[in-house]
N, C-alpha and C positions, 0 to 999 in steps of 0.2 A: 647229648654228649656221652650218657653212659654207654648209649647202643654204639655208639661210635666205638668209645675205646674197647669193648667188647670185639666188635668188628676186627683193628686193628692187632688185639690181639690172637682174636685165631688165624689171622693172616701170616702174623709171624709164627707162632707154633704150628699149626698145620701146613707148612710147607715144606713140599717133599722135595726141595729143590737144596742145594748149597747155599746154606746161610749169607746174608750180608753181614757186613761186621755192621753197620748202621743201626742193622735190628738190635743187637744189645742193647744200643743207645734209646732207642724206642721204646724198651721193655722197661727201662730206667722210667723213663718217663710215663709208661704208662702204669703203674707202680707207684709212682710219687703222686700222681693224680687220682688214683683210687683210695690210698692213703687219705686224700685231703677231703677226699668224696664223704668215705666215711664217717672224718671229722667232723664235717656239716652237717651230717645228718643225727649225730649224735648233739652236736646244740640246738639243731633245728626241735628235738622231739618234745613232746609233750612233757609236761613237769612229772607226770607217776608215767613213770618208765612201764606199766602193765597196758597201754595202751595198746590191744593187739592190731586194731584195724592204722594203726601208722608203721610198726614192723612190716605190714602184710605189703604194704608198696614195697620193698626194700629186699634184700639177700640178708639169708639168715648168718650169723657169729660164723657159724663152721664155712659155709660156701666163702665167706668173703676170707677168710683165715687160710682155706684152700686156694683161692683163687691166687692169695702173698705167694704161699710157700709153691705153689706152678710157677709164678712167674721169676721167683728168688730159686727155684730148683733149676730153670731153665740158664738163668744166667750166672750159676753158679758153676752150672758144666760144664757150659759152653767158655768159659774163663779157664777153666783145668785142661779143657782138652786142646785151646789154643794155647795157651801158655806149655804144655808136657807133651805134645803130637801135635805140631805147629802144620806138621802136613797130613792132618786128617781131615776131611770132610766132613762137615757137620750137617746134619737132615735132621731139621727138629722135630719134622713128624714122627720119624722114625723113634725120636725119646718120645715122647710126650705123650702119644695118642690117650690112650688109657685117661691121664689127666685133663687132655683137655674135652675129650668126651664124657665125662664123670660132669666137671663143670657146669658143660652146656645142656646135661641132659638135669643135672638140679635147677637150672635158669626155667627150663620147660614146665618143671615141677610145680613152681613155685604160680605158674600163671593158670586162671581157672580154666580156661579153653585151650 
């Protein structure tokens, strides 16, 4: 499920095409699922929080606090710029790239191979 909503979302920011308005709706949602992702894993863990090799499955405090503020940046624009230039175009690739290659290139990081 996480590779999924990972998927989903570089689908919507990586697209160099004219936004759907749907996608907002999407990014909402995948947002409140990574939220709750989180939460789980945070009662899932071990009782001394120093347990390194159950962090080591997981994205670190910053990647996941970056991944919020991508997806809350994205739909924060994207909200101003329809609401104040109702006739502009929106290409999220064109905002985003920088962040959503930052992201996926710590995803890579984080795996030993």
């Amino acid at each position: 499920m996480y590779l999924s909503m990972c998927a989903k979302l570089f689908k919507i920011i990586n697209n160099s095409t004219e936004v759907d308005p749907s996608s907002f709706r999407e990014l909402v949602k995948i947002l409140t699922w990574f939220n709750k992702w989180h939460s789980e894993i945070q009662l899932t863990m071990p009782e001394k929080c120093q347990c390194q090799a159950h962090w080591k499955k997981f994205i670190t405090d910053r990647t996941f606090k970056d991944l919020l503020r991508s997806i809350r940046d994205v739909l924060g624009l994207g909200q101003y710029i329809q609401m104040n230039h109702p006739d502009a175009v929106i290409i999220p690739k064109t905002m985003c790239q920088d962040a959503v290659e930052n992201y996926f290139s710590l995803q890579r990081a984080r795996v030993a191979s």
